[in-house]
N, C-alpha and C positions, 0 to 999 in steps of 0.2 A: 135286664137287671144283672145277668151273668155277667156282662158283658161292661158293665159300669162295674162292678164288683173286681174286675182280673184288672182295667184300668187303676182301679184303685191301690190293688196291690201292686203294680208297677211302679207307680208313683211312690208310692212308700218306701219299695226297695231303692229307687234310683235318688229319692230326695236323703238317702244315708247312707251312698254311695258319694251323694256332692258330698255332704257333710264330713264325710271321711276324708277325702282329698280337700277339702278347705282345711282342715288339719293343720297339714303339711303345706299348701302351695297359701292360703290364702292367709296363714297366722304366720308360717314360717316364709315365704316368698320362694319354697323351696318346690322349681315346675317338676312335678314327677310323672312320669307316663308308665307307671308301675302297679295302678289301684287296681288294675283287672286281675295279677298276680295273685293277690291275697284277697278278692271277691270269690275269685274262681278256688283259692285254697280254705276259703272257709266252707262254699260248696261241695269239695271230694271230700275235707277232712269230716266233715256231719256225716257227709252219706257213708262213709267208709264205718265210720263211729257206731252209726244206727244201724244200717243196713247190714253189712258185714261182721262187727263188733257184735251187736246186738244191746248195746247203748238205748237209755230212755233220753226222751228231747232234752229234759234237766241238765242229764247228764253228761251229754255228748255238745250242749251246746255251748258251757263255761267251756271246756277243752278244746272247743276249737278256738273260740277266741285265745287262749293263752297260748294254743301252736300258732296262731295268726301273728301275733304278739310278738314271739319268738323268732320268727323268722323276721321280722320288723326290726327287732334289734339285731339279726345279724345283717340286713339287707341294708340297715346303719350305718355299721361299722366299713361296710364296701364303701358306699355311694358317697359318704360324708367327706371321702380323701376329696373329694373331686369337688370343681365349683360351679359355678353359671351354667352353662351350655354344656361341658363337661360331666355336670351332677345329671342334667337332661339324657344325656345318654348312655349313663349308667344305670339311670331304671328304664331307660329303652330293652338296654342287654338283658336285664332283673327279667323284664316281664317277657322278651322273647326267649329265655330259658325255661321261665315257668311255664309258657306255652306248649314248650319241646318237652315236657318232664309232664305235661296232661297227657299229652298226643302219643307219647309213646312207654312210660311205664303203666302197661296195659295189666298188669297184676292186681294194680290198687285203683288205677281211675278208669281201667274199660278200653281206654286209649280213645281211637276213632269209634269204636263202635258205643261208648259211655258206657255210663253205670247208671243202671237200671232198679227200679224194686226200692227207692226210697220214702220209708214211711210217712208219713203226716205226724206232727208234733202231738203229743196227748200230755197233757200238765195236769196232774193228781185227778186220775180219771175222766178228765174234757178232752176229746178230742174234737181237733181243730179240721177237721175231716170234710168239710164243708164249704162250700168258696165264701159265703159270710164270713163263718166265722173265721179262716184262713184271714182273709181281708180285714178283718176287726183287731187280730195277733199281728198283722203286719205294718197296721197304720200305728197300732198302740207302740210298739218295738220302736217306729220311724218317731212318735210325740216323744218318748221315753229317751233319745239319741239326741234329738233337737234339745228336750230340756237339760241333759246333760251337758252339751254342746253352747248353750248359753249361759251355763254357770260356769264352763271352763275360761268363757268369753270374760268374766267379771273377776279372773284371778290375777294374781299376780304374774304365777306361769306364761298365763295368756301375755300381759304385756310386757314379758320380756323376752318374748319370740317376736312379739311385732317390733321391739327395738331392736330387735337383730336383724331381723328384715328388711327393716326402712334404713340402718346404721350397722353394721355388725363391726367394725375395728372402734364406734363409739360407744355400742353396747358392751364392748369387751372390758375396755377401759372401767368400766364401772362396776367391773365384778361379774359379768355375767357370764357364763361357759359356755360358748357357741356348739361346740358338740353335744357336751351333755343334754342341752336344752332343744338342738333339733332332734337327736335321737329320743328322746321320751318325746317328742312330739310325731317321730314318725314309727315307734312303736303303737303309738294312740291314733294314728291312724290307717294301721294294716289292721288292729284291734276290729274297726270299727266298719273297716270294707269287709270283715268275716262275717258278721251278721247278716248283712243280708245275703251274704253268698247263701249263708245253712238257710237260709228263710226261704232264699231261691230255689234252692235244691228239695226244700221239703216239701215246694209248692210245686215243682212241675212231676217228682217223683222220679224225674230223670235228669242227668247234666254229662254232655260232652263238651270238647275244650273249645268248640265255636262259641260258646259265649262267654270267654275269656279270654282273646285275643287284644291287641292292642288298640285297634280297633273300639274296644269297650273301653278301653283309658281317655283312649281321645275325643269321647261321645260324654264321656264325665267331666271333662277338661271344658268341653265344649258349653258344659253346662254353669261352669262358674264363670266362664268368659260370656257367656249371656245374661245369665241372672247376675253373678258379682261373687267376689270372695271377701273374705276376711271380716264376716260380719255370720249372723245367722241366717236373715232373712236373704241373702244374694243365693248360695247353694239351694235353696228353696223354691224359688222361686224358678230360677232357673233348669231344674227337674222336671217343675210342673212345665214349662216351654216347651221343652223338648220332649216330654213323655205326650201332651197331649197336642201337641201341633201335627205329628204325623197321622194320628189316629182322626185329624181335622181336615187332612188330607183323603182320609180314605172318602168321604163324601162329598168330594168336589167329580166323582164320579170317571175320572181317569182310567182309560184303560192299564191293564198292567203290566204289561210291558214300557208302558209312561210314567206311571207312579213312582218308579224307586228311583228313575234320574230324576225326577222333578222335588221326589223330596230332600235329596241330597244336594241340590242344584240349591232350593231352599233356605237346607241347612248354613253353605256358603256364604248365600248372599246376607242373611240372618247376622255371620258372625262377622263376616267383613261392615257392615253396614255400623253394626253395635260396638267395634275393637274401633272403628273412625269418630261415630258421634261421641258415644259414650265409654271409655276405654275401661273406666270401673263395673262394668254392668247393669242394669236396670238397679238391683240395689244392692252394691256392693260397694268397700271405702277400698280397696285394693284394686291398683290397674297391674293384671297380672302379664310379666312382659321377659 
């Protein structure tokens, strides 16, 4: 049961991690390889909050969204000079600084060696203390992201990022501010990689910068390119593919030294196979490209 229960919560954090990067790549058409940045910044900025501050869950976890947020809109005003392939590897840069700024200001994140001693959430006396109920806060958090995330889907907002997307010199024409409109969308999406960062951080008790690398952008990327973007159910779906295909791996009984090329080997042939037949995803309306 433990053991379906931490599945669980995996699944939760990484199904609002897709969701977070459909945001941005899957409403705005905007490929960013930067969500580990602000995953991993929602993670130090909690534990920094709780741990060190001495911060309640309440309260330390509005604040980090809003510095999540924050650096979202400065990470805007960079990336947005830039376009196609360009905009690509300015959140390449984005997220291997944020990397070098885990790894080595060792004051506030630990550095190599993390940070340690991060409490468990308690909300007006409940604490979440427990891999239940931990897993009950984290699926609730992940339904609670989805339903907001499909009422954003039925705004006006929403479809005038995907007319920028699909058109942007005919969206423009119409009134619409291509800047304005991708940065509140890519503030609302560093917003919403912070969540599960503190969720992550508050669940293992500890976080170093290995699981923040880019590596972790590309494993999320990976995810809308299998399940689908620009819709709710593709990021979804697609989470659940990847979070539980490996752990479907671990009972095909492989030695281990076998297992990690073969599931990576997997992953490949998964994405290569799905970007040829199906370029939108299993169920996605955006071929993200």
């Amino acid at each position: 049961m433990t053991y379906l229960l931490h599945l669980g919560v995996m699944l939760g954090l990484y199904a609002m991690l897709a969701l977070s990067a459909n945001m941005s790549i899957g409403y705005g058409g905007l490929l960013t390889l930067a969500t580990a940045a602000f995953y991993g910044m929602g993670a130090y900025l909690y534990a920094w909050l709780t741990a060190t501050a001495g911060w309640s869950f309440l309260a330390a976890l509005p604040s980090t969204l809003a510095g999540a947020a924050l650096s979202g809109f400065l990470f805007a005003q960079v990336a947005l000079r830039f376009r196609s392939e360009a905009f690509t590897v300015a959140t390449m840069a984005v997220q291997t600084i944020a990397f070098g700024v885990f790894c080595n200001w060792t004051d506030v994140t630990g550095g190599a060696y993390g940070f340690p001693d991060i409490p468990r959430p308690s909300i007006f006396g409940l604490a979440f203390d427990s891999q239940g109920a931990f897993c009950a806060l984290t699926l609730a958090s992940a339904a609670a992201v989805a339903l907001l995330a499909w009422l954003f889907g039925r705004t006006r907002f929403a479809l005038a990022l995907k007319a920028l997307r699909d058109d942007e010199p005919a969206a423009a024409t119409l009134g619409i501010a291509p800047r304005r409109v991708f940065t509140v969308a890519m503030v609302l999406s560093a917003a919403m990689a912070a969540l599960p960062g503190a969720l992550f951080a508050a669940y293992v008790s500890y976080v170093d910068p290995t699981g923040f690398s880019i590596g972790e952008s590309v494993l999320v990327l990976a995810m809308l390119v299998v399940g689908g973007s620009g819709n709710l159910r593709g990021p979804v779906v697609g989470a659940a593919i990847l979070v539980l295909l490996p752990e479907a791996l671990r009972f095909a009984g492989l030695p281990a030294e076998v297992a990690g090329p073969v599931r990576e080997m997997t992953y490949g042939i998964l994405l290569v196979v799905l970007m040829y037949l199906k370029p939108r995803g299993l169920a996605g309306e955006y071929a993200i490209r």
